[in-house]
Residue frames as qw, qx, qy, qz and C-alpha x, y, z in Angstrom:
[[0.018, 0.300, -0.717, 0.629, 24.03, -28.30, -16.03],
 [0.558, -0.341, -0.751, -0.092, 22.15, -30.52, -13.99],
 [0.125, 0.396, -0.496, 0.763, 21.01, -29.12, -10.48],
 [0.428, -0.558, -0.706, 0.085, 18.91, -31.16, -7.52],
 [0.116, 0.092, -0.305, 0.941, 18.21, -27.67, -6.29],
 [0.688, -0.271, -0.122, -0.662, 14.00, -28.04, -6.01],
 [0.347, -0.005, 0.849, -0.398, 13.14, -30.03, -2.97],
 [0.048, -0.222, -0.936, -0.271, 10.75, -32.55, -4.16],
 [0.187, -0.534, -0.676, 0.471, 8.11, -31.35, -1.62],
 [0.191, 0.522, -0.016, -0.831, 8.22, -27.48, -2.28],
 [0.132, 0.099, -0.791, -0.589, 7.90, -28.69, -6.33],
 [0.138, -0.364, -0.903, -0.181, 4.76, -30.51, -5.39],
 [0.078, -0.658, -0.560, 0.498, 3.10, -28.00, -3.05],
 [0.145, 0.407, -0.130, -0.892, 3.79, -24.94, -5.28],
 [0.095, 0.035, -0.746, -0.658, 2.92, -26.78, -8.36],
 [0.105, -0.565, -0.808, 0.130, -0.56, -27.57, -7.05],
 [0.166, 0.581, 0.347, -0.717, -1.21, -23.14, -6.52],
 [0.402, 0.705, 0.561, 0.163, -3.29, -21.53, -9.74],
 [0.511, 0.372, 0.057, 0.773, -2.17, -18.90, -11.67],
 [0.146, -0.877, -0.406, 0.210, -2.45, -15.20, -9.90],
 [0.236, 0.914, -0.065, -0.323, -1.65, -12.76, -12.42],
 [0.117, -0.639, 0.741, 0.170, 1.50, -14.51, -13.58],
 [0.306, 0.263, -0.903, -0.148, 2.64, -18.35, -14.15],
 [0.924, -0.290, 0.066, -0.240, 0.59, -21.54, -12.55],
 [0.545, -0.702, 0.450, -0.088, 2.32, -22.69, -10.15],
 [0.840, -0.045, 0.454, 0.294, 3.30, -25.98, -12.07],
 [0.385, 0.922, 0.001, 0.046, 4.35, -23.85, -14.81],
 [0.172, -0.876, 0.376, -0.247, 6.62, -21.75, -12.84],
 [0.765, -0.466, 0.431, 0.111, 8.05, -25.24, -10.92],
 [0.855, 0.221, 0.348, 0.316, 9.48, -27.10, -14.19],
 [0.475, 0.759, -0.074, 0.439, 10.99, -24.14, -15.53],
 [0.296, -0.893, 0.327, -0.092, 12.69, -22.86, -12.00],
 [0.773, 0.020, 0.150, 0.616, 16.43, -25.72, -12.69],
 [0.621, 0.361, 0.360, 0.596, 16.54, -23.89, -15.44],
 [0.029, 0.875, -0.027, 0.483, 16.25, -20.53, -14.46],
 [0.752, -0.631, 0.162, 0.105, 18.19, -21.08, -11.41],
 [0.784, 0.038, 0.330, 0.524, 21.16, -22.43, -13.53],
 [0.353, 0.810, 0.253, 0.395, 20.50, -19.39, -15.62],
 [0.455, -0.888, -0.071, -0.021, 21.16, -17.05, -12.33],
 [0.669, -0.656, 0.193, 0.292, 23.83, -18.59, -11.34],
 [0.720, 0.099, 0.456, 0.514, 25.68, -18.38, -14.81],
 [0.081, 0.838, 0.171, 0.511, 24.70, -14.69, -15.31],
 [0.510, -0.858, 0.025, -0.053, 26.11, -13.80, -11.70],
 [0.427, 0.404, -0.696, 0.412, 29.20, -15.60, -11.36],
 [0.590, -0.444, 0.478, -0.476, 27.44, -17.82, -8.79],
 [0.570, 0.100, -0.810, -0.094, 27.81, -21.28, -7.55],
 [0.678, -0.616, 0.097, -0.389, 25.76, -22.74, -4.34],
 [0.518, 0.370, -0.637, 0.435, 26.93, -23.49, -1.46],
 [0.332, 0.134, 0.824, -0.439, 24.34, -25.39, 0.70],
 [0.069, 0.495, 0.858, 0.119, 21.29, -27.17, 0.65],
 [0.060, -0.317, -0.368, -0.872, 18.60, -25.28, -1.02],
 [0.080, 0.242, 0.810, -0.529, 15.85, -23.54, 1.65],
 [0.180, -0.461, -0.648, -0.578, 12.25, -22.99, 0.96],
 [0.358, 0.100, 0.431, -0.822, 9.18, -20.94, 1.95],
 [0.544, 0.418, 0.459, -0.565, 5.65, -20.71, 1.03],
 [0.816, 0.520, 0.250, 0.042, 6.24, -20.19, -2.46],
 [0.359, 0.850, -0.379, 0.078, 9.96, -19.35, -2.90],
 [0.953, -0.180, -0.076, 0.232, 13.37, -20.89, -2.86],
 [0.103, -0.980, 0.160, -0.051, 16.36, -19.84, -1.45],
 [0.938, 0.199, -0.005, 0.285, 19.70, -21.12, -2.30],
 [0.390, -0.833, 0.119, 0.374, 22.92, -20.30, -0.84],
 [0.732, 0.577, 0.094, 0.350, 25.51, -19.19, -3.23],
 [0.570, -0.670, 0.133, 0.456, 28.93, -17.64, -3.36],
 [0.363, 0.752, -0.443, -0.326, 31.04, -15.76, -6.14],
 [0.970, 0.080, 0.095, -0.207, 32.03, -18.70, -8.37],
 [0.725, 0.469, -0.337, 0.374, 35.50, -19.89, -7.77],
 [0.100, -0.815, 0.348, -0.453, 36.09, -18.40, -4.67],
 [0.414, 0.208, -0.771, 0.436, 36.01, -21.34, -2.49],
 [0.603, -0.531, -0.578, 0.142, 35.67, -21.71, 1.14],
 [0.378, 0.253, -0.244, 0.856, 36.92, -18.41, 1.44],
 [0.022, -0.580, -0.675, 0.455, 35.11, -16.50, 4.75],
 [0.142, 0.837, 0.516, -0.114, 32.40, -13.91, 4.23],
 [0.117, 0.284, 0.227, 0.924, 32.74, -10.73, 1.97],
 [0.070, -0.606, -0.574, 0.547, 29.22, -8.47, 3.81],
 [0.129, 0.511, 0.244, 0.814, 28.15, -5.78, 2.55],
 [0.325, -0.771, -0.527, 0.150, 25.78, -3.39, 4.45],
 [0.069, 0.700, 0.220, 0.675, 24.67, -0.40, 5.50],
 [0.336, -0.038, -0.707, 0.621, 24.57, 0.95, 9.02],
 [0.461, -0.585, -0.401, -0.534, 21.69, 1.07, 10.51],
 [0.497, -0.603, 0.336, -0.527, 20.73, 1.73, 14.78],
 [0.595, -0.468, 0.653, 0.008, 23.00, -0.93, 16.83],
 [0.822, 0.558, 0.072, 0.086, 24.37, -2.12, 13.33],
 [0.382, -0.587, 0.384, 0.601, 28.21, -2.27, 12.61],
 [0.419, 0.718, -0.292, -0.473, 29.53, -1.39, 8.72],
 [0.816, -0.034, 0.526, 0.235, 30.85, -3.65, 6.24],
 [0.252, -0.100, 0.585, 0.765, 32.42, -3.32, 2.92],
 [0.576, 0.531, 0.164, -0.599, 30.07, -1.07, 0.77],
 [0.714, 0.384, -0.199, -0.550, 31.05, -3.61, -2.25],
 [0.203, 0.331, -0.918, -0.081, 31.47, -7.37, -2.98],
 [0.738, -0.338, -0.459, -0.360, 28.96, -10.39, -3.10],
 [0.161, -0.354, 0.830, -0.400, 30.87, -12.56, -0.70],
 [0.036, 0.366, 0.930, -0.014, 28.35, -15.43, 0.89],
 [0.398, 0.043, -0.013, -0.916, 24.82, -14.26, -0.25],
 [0.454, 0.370, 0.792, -0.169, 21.42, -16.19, -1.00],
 [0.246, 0.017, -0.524, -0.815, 20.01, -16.47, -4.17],
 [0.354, 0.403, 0.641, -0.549, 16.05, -16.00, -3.34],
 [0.216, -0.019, -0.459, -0.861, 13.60, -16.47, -6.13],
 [0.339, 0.251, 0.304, -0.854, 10.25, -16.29, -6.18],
 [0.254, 0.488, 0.820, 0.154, 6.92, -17.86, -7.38],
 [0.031, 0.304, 0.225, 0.925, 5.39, -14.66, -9.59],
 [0.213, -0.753, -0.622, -0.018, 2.22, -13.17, -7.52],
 [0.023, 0.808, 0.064, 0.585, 1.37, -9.76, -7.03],
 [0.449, -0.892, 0.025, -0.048, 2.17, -9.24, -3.07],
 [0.667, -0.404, 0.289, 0.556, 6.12, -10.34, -3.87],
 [0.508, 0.678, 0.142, 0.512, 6.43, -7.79, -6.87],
 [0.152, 0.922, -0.075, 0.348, 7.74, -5.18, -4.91],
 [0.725, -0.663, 0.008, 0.188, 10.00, -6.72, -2.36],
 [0.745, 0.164, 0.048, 0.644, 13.06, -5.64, -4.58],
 [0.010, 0.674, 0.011, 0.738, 11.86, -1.97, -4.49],
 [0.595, -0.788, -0.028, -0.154, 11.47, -2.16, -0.44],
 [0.821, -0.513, 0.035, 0.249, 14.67, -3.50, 0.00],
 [0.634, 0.258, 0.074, 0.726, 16.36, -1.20, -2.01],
 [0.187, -0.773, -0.080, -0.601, 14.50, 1.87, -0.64],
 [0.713, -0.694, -0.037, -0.096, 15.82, 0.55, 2.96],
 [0.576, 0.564, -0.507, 0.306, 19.43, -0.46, 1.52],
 [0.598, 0.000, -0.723, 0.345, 20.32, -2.70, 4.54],
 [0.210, -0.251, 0.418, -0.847, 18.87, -0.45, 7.41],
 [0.590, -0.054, 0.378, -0.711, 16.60, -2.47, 9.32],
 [0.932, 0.191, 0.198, -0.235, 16.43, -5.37, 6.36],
 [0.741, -0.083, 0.445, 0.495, 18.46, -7.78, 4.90],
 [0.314, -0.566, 0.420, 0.636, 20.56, -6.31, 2.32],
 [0.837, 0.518, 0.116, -0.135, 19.40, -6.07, -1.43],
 [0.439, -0.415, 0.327, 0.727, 22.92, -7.05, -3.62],
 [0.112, 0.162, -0.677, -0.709, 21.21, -7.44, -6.87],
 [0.464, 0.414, 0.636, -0.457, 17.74, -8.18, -8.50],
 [0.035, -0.069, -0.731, -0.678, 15.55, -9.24, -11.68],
 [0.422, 0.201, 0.696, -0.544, 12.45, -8.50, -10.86],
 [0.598, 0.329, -0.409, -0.606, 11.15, -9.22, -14.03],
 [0.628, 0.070, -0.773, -0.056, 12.15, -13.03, -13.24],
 [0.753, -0.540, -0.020, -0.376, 11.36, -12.51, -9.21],
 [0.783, 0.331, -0.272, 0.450, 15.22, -12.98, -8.73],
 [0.325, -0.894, 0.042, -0.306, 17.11, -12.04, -5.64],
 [0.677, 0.084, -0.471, 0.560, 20.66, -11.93, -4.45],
 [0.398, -0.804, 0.029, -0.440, 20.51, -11.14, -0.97],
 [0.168, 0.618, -0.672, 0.373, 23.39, -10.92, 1.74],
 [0.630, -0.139, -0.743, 0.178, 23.52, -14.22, 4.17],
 [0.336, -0.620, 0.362, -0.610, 21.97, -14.33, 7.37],
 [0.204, -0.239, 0.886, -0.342, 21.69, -16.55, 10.19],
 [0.328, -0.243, -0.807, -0.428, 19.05, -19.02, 10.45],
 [0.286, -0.458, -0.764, 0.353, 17.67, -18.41, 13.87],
 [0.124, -0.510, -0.350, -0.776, 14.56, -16.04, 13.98],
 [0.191, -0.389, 0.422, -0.796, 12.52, -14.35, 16.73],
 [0.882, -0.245, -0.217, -0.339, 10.65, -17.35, 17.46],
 [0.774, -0.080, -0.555, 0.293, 13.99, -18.50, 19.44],
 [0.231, 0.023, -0.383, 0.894, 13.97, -15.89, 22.24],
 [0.199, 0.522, 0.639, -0.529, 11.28, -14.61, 24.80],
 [0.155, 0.645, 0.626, 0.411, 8.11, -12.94, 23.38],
 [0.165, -0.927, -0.033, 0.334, 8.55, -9.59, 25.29],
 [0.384, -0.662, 0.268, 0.585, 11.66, -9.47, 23.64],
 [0.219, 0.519, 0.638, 0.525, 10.45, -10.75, 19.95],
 [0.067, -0.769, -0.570, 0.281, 8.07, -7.86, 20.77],
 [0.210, -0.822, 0.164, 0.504, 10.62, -4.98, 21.65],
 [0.162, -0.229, 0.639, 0.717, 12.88, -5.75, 18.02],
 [0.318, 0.577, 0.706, 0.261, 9.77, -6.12, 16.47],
 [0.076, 0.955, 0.269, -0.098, 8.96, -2.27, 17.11],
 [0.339, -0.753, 0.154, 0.543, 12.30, -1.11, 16.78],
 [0.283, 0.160, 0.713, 0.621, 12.51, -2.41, 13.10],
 [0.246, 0.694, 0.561, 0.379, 9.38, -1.21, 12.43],
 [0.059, 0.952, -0.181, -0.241, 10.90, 2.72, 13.56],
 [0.425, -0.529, 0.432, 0.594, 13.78, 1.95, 11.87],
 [0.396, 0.382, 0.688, 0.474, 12.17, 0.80, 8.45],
 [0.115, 0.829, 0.335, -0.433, 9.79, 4.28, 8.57],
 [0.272, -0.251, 0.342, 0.864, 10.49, 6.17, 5.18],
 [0.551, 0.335, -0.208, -0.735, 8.34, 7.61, 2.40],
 [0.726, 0.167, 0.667, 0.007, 6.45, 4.80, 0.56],
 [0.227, -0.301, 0.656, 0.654, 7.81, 4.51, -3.07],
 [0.516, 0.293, -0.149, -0.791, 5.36, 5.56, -5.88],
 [0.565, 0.230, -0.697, -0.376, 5.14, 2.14, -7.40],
 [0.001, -0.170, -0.914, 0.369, 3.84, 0.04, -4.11],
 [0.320, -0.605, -0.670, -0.288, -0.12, -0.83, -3.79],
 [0.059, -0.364, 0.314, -0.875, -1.58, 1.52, -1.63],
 [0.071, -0.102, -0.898, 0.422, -2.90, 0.60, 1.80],
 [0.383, 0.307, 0.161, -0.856, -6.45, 2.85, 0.68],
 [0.632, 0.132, -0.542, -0.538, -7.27, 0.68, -2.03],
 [0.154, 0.139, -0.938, 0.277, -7.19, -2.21, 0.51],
 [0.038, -0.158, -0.696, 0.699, -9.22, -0.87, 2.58],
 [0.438, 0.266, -0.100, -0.853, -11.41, 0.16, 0.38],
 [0.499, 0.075, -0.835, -0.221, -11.59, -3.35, -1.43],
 [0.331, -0.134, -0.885, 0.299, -12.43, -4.62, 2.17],
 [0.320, 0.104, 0.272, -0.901, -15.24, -2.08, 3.14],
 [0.589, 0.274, -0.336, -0.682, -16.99, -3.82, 0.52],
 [0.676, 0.070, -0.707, -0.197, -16.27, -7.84, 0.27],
 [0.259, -0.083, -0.858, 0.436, -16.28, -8.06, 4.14],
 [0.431, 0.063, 0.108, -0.893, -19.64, -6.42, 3.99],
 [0.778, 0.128, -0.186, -0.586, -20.79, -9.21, 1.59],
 [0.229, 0.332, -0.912, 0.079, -18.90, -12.27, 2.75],
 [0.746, -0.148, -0.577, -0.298, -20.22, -14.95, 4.12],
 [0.534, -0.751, 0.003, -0.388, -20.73, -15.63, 7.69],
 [0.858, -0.021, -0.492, 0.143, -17.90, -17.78, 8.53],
 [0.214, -0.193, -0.635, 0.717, -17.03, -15.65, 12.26],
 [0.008, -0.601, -0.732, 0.321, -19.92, -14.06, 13.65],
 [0.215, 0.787, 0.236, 0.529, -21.54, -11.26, 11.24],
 [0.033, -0.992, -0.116, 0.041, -21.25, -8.61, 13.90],
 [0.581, -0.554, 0.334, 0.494, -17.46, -9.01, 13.21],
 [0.461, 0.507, 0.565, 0.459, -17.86, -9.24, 9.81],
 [0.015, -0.886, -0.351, -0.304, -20.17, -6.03, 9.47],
 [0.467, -0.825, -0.023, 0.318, -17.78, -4.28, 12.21],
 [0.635, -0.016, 0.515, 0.576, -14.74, -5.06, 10.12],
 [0.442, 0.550, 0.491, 0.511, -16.15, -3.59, 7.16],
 [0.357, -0.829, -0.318, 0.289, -16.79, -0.49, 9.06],
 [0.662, -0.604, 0.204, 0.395, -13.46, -0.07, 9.93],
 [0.644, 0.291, 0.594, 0.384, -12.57, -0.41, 6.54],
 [0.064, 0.870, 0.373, 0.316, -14.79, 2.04, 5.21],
 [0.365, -0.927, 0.015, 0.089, -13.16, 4.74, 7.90],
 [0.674, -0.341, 0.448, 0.478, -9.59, 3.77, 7.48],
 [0.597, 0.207, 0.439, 0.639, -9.85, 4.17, 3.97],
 [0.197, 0.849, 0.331, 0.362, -11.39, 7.67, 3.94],
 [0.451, -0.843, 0.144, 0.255, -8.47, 8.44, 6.32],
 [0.780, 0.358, 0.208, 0.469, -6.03, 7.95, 3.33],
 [0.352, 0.864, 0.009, 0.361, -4.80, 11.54, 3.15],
 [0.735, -0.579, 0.264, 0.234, -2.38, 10.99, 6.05],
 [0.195, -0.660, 0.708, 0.160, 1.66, 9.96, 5.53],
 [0.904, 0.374, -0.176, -0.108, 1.85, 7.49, 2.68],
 [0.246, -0.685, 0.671, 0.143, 5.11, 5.45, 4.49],
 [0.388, 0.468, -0.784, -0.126, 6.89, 2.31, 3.43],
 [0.585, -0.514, 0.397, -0.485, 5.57, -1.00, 4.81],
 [0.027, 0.423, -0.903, -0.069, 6.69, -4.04, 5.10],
 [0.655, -0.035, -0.485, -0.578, 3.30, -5.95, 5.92],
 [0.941, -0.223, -0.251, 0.053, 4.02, -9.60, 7.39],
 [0.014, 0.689, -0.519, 0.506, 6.73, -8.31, 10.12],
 [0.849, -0.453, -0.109, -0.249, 5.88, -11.34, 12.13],
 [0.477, -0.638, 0.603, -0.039, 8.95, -13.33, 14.27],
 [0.879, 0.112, 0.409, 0.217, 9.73, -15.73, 11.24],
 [0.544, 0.759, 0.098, 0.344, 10.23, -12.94, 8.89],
 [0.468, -0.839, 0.197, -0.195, 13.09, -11.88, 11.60],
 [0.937, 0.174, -0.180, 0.244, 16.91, -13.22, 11.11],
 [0.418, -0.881, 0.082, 0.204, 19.73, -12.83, 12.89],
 [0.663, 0.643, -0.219, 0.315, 23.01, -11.36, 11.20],
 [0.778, -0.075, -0.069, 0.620, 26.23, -10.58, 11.82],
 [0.292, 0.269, 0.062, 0.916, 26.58, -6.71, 11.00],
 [0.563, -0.394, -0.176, -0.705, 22.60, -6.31, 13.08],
 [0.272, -0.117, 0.790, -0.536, 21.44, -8.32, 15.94],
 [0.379, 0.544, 0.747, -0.037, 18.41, -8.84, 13.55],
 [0.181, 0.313, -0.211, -0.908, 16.87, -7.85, 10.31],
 [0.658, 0.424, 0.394, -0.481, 13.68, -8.17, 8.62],
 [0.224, -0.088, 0.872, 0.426, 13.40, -10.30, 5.76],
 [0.111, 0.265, 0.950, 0.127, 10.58, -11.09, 3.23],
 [0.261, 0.185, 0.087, -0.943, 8.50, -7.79, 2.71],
 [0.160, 0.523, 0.753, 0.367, 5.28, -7.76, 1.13],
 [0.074, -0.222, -0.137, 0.963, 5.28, -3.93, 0.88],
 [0.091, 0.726, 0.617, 0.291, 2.64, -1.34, 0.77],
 [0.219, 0.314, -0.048, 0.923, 2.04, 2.51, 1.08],
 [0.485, -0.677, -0.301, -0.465, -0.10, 4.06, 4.35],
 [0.516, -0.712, 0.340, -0.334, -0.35, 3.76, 7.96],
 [0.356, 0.425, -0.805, 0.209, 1.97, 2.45, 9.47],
 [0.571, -0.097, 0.652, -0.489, -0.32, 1.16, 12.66],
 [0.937, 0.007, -0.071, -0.343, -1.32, -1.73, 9.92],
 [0.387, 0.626, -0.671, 0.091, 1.85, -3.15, 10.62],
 [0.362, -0.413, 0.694, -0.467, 1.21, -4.67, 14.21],
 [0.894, -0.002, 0.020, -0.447, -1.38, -7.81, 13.18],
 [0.698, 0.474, -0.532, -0.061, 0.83, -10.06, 12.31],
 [0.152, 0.405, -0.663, 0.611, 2.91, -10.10, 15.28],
 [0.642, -0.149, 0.227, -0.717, -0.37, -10.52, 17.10],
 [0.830, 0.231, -0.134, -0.490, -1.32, -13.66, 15.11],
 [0.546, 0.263, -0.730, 0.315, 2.57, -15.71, 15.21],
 [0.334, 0.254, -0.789, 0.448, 3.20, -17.56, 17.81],
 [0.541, -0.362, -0.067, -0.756, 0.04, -18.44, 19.36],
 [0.797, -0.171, -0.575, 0.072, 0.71, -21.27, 21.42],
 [0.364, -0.038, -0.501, 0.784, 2.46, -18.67, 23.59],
 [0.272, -0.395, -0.051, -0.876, -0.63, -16.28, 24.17],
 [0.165, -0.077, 0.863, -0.471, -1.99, -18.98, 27.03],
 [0.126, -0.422, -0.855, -0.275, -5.77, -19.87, 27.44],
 [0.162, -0.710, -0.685, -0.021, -8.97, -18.47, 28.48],
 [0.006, 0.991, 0.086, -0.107, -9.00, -14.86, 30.12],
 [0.500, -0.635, 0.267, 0.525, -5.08, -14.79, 29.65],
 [0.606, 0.226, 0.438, 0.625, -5.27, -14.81, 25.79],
 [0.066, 0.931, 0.181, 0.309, -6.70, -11.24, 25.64],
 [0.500, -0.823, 0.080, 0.258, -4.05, -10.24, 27.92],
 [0.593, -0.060, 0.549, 0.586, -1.26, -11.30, 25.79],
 [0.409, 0.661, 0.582, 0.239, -2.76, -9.99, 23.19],
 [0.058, -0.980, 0.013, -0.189, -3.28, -6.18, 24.12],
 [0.323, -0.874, 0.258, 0.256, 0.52, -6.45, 25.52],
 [0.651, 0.122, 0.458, 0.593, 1.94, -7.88, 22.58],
 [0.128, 0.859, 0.465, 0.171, 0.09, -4.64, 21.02],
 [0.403, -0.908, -0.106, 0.040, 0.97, -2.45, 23.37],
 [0.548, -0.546, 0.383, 0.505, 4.75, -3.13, 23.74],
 [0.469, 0.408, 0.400, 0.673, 4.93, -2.78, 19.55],
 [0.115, 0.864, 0.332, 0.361, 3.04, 0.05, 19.12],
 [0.676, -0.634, 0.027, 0.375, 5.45, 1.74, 22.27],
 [0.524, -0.353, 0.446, 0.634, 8.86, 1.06, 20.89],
 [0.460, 0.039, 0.369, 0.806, 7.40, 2.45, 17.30],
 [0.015, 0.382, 0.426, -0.820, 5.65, 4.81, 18.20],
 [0.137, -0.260, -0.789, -0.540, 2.57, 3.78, 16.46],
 [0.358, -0.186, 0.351, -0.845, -1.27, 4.76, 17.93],
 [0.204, 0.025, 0.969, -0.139, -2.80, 1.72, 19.49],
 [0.696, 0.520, 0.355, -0.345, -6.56, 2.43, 18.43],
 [0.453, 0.609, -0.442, -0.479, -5.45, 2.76, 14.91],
 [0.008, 0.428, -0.888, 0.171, -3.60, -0.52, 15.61],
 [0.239, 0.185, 0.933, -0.196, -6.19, -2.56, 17.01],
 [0.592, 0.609, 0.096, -0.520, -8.66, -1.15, 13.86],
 [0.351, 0.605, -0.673, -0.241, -6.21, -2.47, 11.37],
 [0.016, -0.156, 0.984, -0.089, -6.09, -5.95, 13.24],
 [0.534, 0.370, 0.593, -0.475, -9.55, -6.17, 13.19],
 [0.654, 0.597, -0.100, -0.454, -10.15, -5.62, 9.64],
 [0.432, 0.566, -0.672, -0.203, -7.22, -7.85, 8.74],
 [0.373, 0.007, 0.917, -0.142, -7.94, -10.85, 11.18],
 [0.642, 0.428, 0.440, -0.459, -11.49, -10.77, 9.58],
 [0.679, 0.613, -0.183, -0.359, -10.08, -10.78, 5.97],
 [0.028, 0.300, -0.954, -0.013, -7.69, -13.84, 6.87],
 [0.472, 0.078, 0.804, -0.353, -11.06, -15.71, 8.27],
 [0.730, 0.529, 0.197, -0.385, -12.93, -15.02, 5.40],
 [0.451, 0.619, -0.516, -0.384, -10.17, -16.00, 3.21],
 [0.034, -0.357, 0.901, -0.244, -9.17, -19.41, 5.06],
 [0.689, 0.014, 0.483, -0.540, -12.69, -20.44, 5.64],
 [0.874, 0.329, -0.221, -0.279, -12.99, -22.44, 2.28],
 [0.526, 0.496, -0.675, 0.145, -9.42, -24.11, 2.93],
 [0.729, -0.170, -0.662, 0.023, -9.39, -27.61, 4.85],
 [0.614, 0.107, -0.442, 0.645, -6.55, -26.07, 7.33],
 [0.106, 0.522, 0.193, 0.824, -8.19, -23.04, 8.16],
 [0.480, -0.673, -0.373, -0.420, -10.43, -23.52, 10.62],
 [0.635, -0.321, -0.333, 0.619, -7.79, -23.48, 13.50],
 [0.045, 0.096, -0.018, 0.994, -6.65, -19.69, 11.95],
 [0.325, -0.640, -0.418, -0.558, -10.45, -18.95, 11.82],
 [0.610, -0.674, -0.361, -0.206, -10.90, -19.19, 15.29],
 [0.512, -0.195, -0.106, 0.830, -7.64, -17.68, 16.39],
 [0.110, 0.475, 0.391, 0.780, -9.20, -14.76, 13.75],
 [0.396, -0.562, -0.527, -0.499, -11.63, -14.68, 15.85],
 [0.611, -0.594, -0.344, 0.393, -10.27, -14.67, 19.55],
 [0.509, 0.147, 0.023, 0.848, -8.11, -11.81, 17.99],
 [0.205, -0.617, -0.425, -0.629, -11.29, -9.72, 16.94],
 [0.542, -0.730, -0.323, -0.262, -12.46, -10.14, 20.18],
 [0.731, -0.189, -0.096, 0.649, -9.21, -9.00, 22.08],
 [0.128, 0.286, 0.199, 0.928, -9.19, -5.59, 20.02],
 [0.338, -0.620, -0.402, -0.583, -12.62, -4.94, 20.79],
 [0.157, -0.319, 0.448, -0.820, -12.87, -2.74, 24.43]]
């Protein structure tokens, strides 16, 4: 079987990343036809649209093969202002695979440990091949609809996701611990006392480990945010870990930054983008604006070598200084 399912574009950008624990990226591109084709001939799938991409995955609608143009089969669970669906049949779904790297190994074990409450639906999964068959949503995310209200569903997902954190996720202590240290010795690329403040933070956070080890999801931001049919919205695209749950809020902080305004009004935004999350999930804001500190600072230091970066750097950096009283 022949299949123009790799955009040309994604093919060239992935194939260009180095290996990180797994395949190199060009590797991983020239074999993904053929493992696609595989998928769909182990499932009893056949697609049915154009094929979408992310960062480093591709997503590819698909439907039970033979069925046709017949309408949607759902599944789903029922989760807070959620209606039921059939608890079995593919129906329309997305086949979602995955360049191999360590922060998408576990997104098969979050979204089965949530089973359609709050996230998209798991139906099926290889994680051995970074394989996902996951129920169809919409395409429009919280980036179409005010930012108070991106805000408010942002916090209510993250109380709705809240559960133990499955034994087999990284743990948010070893992060932090990792970062006590390399943002100690990094290089200056935002101003050291952020640097050196960061690490701190770090250092404290992680010797607060003996807390609630929940489920997190990580990059909750308003892209990772789709609207369905059986939800008003669910969360897509984990990159889980196990710990507090106040590191959840940075992200949200960091999207959509063209809306946070200029000069004394971007700290304002800021603390009430904060604020209204941490609210609706009932999260504690210092914790909250410790966590964004340590994690703006370990985007800047990671971004600094890369051409693009220096915009995020200095976003990194208005953040930092936003958190800080």
């Amino acid at each position: 079987m022949t299949l123009g399912l790799v955009p040309p574009d994604f093919a060239a950008r992935v194939g260009a990343y180095p290996s990180d624990g797994y395949l190199p990226g060009r590797d991983w591109v020239e074999a993904l036809p053929g493992l696609l084709a595989d998928l769909l001939d182990e499932w009893g799938l056949e697609p049915a649209g154009a094929t979408l991409t992310g960062s480093c995955s591709v997503a590819l609608p698909v439907r039970p093969r033979g069925r046709g143009g017949d309408g949607p089969d759902r599944g789903g669970a029922v989760a807070a202002g959620c209606s039921a669906g059939p608890e079995a049949g593919v129906g329309d779904a997305v086949l979602k695979v995955t360049w191999p790297h360590p922060e998408a190994a576990g997104e098969a074990l979050a979204l089965q440990a949530w089973d359609g409450n709050g996230a998209v639906r798991l139906l099926r999964a290889d994680p051995r091949r970074f394989a996902l068959l996951l129920e169809r949503l919409h395409p429009r995310d919280l980036t179409t609809v005010d930012i108070d209200t991106a805000c408010e569903v942002l916090g209510d997902l993250l109380a709705t996701l809240r559960r133990p954190a499955h034994a087999r996720v990284p743990t948010l202590a070893a992060y932090a611990d990792r970062q006590a240290t390399e943002l100690r010795a990094a290089a200056p690329v935002i101003p050291r006392r952020y640097l050196d403040q960061a690490s701190r933070l770090a250092g404290e956070l992680a010797s607060e480990s003996a807390g609630p080890r929940w489920l997190l999801h990580t990059d909750l931001h308003y892209g990772n945010v789709l609207a369905a049919d059986r939800c008003p919205w669910l969360a897509i695209d984990p990159k889980p870990m196990a710990g507090d749950v106040a590191f959840e809020v940075a992200p949200a902080l960091a999207n959509r930054a063209d809306a946070l305004g200029t000069g004394s009004t971007v700290r304002w935004a800021l603390r009430r983008r904060l604020a209204m999350i941490c609210e609706r999930a009932g999260i504690d804001e210092d914790r909250a604006r410790a966590w964004t500190i340590v994690r703006e600072a370990d985007t800047a230091v990671d971004l600094a070598a890369h051409p693009s970066g220096r915009g995020r750097t200095s976003l990194a950096v208005m953040i930092i200084k936003a958190m800080n009283d």
